[in-house]
Structure formats: structure tokens, C-alpha cells
C-alpha positions as CSV (number, residue, x, y, z in Angstrom):
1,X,18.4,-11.0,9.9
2,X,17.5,-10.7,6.3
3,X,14.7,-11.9,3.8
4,X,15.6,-14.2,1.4
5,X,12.9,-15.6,-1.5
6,X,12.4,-19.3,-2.5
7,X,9.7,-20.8,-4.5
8,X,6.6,-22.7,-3.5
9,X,6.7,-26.8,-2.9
10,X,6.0,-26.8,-6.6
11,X,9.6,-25.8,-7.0
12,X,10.4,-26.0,-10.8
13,X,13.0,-24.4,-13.5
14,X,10.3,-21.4,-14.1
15,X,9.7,-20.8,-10.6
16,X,13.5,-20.8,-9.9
17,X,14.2,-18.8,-12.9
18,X,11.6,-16.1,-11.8
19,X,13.2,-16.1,-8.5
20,X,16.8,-15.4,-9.8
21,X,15.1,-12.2,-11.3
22,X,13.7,-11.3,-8.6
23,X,16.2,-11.4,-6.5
24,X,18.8,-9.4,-9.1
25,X,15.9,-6.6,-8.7
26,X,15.7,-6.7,-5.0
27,X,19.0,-7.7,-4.3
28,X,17.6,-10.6,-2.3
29,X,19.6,-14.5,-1.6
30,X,17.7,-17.2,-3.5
31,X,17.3,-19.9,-1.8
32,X,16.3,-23.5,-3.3
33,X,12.9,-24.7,-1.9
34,X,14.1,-29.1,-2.2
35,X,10.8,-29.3,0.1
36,X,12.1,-27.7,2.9
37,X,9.5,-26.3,5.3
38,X,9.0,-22.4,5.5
39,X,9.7,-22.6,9.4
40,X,12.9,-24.2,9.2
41,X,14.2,-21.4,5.9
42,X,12.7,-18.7,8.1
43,X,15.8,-19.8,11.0
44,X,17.9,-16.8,11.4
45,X,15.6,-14.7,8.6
46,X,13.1,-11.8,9.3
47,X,11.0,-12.7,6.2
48,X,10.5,-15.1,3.2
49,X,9.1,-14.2,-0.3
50,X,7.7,-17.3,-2.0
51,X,7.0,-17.2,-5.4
52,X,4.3,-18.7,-6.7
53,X,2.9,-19.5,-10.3
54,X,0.0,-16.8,-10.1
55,X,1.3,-14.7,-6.9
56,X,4.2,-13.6,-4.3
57,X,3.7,-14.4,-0.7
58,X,6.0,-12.4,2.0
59,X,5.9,-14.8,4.8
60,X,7.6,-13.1,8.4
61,X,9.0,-14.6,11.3
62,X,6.1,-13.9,13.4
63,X,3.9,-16.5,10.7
64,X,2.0,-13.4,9.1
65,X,1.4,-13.1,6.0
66,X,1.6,-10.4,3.0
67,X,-0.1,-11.3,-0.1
68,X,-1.7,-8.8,-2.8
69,X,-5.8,-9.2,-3.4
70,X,-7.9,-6.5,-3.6
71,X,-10.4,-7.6,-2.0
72,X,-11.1,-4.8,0.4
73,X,-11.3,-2.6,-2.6
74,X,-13.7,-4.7,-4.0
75,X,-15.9,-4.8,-1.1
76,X,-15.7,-0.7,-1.2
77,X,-16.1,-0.6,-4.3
78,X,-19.3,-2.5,-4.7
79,X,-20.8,-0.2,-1.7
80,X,-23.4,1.7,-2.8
81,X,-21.0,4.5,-1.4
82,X,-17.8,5.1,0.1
83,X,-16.9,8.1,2.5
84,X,-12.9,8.8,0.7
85,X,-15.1,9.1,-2.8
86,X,-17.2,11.4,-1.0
87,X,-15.1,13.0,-0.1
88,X,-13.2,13.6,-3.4
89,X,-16.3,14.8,-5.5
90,X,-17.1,13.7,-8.7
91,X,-14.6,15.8,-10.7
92,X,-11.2,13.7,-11.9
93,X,-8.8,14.3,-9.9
94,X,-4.9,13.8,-9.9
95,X,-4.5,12.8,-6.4
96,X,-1.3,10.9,-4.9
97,X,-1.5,8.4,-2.2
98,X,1.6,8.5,-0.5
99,X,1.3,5.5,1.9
100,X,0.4,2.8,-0.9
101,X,0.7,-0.5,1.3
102,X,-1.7,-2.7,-0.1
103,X,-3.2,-0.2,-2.6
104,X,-6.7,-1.0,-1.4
105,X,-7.2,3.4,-0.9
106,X,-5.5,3.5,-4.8
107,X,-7.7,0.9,-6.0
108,X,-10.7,2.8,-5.4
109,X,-10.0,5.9,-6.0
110,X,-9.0,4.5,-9.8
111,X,-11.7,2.8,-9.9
112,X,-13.8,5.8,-9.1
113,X,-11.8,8.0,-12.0
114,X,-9.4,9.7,-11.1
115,X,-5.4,9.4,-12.0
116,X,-3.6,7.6,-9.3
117,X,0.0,7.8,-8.6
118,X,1.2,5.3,-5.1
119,X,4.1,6.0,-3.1
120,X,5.5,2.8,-0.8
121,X,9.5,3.2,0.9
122,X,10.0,-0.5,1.2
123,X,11.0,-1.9,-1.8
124,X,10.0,-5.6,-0.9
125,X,6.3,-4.1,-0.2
126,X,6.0,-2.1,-3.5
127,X,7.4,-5.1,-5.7
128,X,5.3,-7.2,-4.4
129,X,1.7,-4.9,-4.4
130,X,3.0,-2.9,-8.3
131,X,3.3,-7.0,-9.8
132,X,-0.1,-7.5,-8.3
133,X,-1.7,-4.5,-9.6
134,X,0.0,-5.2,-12.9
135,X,-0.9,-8.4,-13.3
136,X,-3.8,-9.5,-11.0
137,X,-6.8,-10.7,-13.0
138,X,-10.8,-10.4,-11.2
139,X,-13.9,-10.7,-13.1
140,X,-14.1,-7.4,-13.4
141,X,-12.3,-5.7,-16.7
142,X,-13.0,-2.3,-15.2
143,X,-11.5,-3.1,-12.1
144,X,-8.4,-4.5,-14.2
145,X,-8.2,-1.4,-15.8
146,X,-8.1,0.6,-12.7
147,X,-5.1,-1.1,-11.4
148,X,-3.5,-1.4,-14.2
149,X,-3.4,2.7,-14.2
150,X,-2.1,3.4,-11.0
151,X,1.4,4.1,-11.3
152,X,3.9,3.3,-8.7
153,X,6.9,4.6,-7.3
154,X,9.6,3.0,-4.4
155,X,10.4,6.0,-2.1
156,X,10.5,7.6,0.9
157,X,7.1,9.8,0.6
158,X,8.4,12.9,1.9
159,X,11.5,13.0,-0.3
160,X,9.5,12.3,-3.1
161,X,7.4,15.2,-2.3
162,X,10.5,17.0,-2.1
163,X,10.8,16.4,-5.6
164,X,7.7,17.3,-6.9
165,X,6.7,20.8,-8.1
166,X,4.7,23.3,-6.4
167,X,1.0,22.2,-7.3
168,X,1.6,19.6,-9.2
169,X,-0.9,17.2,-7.6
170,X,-5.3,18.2,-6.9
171,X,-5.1,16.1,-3.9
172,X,-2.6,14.5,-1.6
173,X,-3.8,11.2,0.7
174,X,-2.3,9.8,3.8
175,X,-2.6,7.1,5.7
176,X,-0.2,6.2,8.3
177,X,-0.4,3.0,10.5
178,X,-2.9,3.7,13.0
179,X,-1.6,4.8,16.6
180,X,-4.2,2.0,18.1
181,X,-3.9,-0.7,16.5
182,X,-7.8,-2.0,15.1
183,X,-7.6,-5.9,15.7
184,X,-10.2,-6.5,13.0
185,X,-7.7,-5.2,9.8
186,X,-5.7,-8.6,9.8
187,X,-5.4,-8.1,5.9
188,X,-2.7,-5.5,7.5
189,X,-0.7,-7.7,9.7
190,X,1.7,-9.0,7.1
191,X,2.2,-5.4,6.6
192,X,3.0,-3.9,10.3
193,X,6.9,-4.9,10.8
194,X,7.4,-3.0,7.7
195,X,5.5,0.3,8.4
196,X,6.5,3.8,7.9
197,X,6.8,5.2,11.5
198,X,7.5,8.7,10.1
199,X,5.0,8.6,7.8
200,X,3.4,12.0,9.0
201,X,5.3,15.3,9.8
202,X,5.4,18.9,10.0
203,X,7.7,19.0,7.4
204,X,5.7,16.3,5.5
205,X,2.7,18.6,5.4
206,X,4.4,21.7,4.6
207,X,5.6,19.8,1.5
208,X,2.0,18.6,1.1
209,X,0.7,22.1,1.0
210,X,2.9,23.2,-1.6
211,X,2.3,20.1,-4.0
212,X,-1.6,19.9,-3.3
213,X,-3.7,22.4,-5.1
214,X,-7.2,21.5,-3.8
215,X,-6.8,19.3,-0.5
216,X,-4.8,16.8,1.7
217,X,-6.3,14.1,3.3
218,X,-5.4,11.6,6.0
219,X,-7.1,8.7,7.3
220,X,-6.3,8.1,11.0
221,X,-8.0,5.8,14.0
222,X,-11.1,8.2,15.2
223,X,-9.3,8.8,19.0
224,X,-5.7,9.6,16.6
225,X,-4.4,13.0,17.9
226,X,-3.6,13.9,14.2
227,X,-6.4,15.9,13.5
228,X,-6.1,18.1,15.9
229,X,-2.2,18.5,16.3
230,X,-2.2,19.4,12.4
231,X,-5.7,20.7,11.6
232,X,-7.1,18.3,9.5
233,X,-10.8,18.9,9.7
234,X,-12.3,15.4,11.4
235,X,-15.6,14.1,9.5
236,X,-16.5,11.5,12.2
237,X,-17.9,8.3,10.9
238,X,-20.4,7.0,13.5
239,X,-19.8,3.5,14.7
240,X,-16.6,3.3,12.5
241,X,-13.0,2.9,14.2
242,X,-11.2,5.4,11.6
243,X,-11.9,8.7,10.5
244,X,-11.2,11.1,7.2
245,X,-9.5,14.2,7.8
246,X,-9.4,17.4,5.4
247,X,-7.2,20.7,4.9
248,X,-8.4,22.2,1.9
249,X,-5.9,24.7,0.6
């Protein structure tokens, strides 16, 4: 099983030649699109990227679909507030997110200030979510901005933490792929084949506590044994099907 990456119906010598590149980056099989049908180039393939003119589209074998938009962020973000920014205070932070996915927790914490860096192990994943951050355009220039900031780094969180000095971060932020699985995210289908399964450790918050100098957080399913098994202090969110947890160091 492997992914390979095409272009859209609209095949053409840009699309193709964006695709080559592409592919030399990810070291991905191109594939020309001659108006073949995704199901039949998905035969014998876990996924497809398609590229687009304006986007990438990671199409799997199960029909779901990953595509960048922030458009959860922008429904958080034009809340009058929003319990992680609580949470964080008003004071600019340097806070790492190590579980980017689809950035939507990095978006808004740019957006609300402070200085993002975005871990994501697969590669596929963080390609496709760094190109839209970089070059995603809404209607709002301060939300442009705030992507634009966030930088981004392909790794395996923990051994990038590994890297890192002792408190070289205010804040770290996790937030693994829920234990239950809420059927109302399908904005994170596309994305649950490809999760981190180890996302959360011992070892992973030992490395935490040395890099953090103010607090870790983690962002779990409200019945998520994490909070207790690690001590994360639980601020329950009434009527809401995941909860913020805190150590503050």
C-alpha cells in the first residue's frame, strides 16, 4: 500500500510540474491524472494527494478526505471567547503545539499573540497543512498574518523535545487523538489513519517538564483517563465533549 499524488481533472503542464516537485520532496510516485477516476488510482493505494490550482487534497482509501481550511479557527476565533486563550492569559507566550494536525489549536493561539512553533510526524500531513498556512488567503489580513508566523517542523514530537533545551518554551500543548472517538469532528476524519498513537507518555511529559517554563497543556475527551493518570488539572467544560488540562510547573 502506498500514496501516490496526481493532479485534479484539470490535469495541465503546471499542475503536473507542481506534482513532480512534490513528489521529489515527499518521495512520492506521480501518477498522470488522463481523466481517470480517483477510485479506480486509489486500487492497491492507502491514499491519494491531488493537487489542485489553489489547494492539496489527501484522498484515503476509506473516501475521507484531508484538506487544509481554517475554518474551525475561524469560528473560535470570532467567539467572543475561547477556553485554550483563557487559559493562556494575556501575556505573549512562546508555546509549542506538539500535535499540529490541522493547525486549527496553532491558528488561534497566533492569532491570539503569541509565537507558535507546530510539530506534525507525518510528513504527508505537515506538507500538506505548512503549504496551507503559508499560502492560504481569507478575508482577514490578520488572520493571514497569524498563519503565516507559525513555524513548522516534520518530527516525531518527543524526539524533538528531546532536542530542545531545558526551558526553552513558556508553554507546551497537546492534543492527542481522542480515546472516544466524538462523531461530530468530521473535519478530523481525513486525519485519523494517520494519527500519532503514542502521542502522550511518561517519558513525553518528563521531556515536557524540562522544556516548559510556565505550563503544559493537553486537550483530551472529558471521560479521557489522561488527567488523572498524569495529573493534569481537568477544567471541565459543561455540555462540551472535551476538556483542557493543566500542570503548571
Amino acid at each position: 500500500m502506498t500514496i501516490a499524488i496526481t493532479t485534479s481533472l484539470r490535469e495541465n503542464d503546471d499542475l503536473l510540474k507542481r506534482a513532480r516537485i512534490i513528489g521529489e520532496k515527499l518521495s512520492l510516485p506521480i501518477i498522470k491524472r488522463q481523466k481517470q477516476s480517483v477510485t479506480k488510482l486509489l486500487k492497491g493505494r492507502e491514499g491519494l494527494l491531488l493537487v489542485y490550482d489553489n489547494k492539496l487534497c489527501l484522498v484515503n482509501q476509506d473516501g475521507s478526505e484531508l484538506v487544509f481550511h481554517p475554518d474551525t479557527a475561524m469560528l473560535r476565533i470570532k467567539s467572543s471567547h475561547d477556553a485554550l486563550i483563557d487559559l493562556l492569559g494575556k501575556e505573549p507566550l512562546r508555546i509549542l503545539d506538539s500535535t499540529m494536525g490541522l493547525a486549527s489549536d496553532s491558528i488561534v493561539m497566533a492569532y491570539a499573540g503569541h509565537t507558535v512553533t507546530a510539530v506534525e510526524s507525518h510528513p504527508i500531513i505537515h506538507f500538506i497543512v505548512s503549504e496551507g498556512l503559508q499560502h492560504y488567503q481569507s478575508d482577514s489580513e490578520v488572520l493571514n498574518k497569524a498563519m503565516r508566523s507559525i513555524h513548522t517542523v516534520c518530527a516525531k514530537n518527543l524526539a524533538y523535545l528531546k532536542t530542545l533545551p531545558d526551558n526553552s518554551y513558556d508553554v507546551i500543548y497537546c492534543d492527542p487523538m481522542f480515546s472516544e472517538r466524538i462523531t461530530e469532528s468530521k473535519n478530523l476524519d481525513g486525519l485519523r489513519q494517520y494519527a500519532n498513537d503514542t502521542a502522550f507518555s511518561e517519558e513525553f511529559l518528563r521531556e515536557a517538564k524540562r522544556v516548559a517554563r510556565k505550563k503544559i497543556i493537553i486537550k483530551a475527551h472529558f471521560r479521557d483517563k489522561v488527567f488523572e493518570i498524569y495529573g493534569f488539572k481537568q477544567f471541565v467544560r459543561p455540555n462540551q465533549k472535551f476538556h483542557y488540562g493543566v500542570i503548571e510547573i
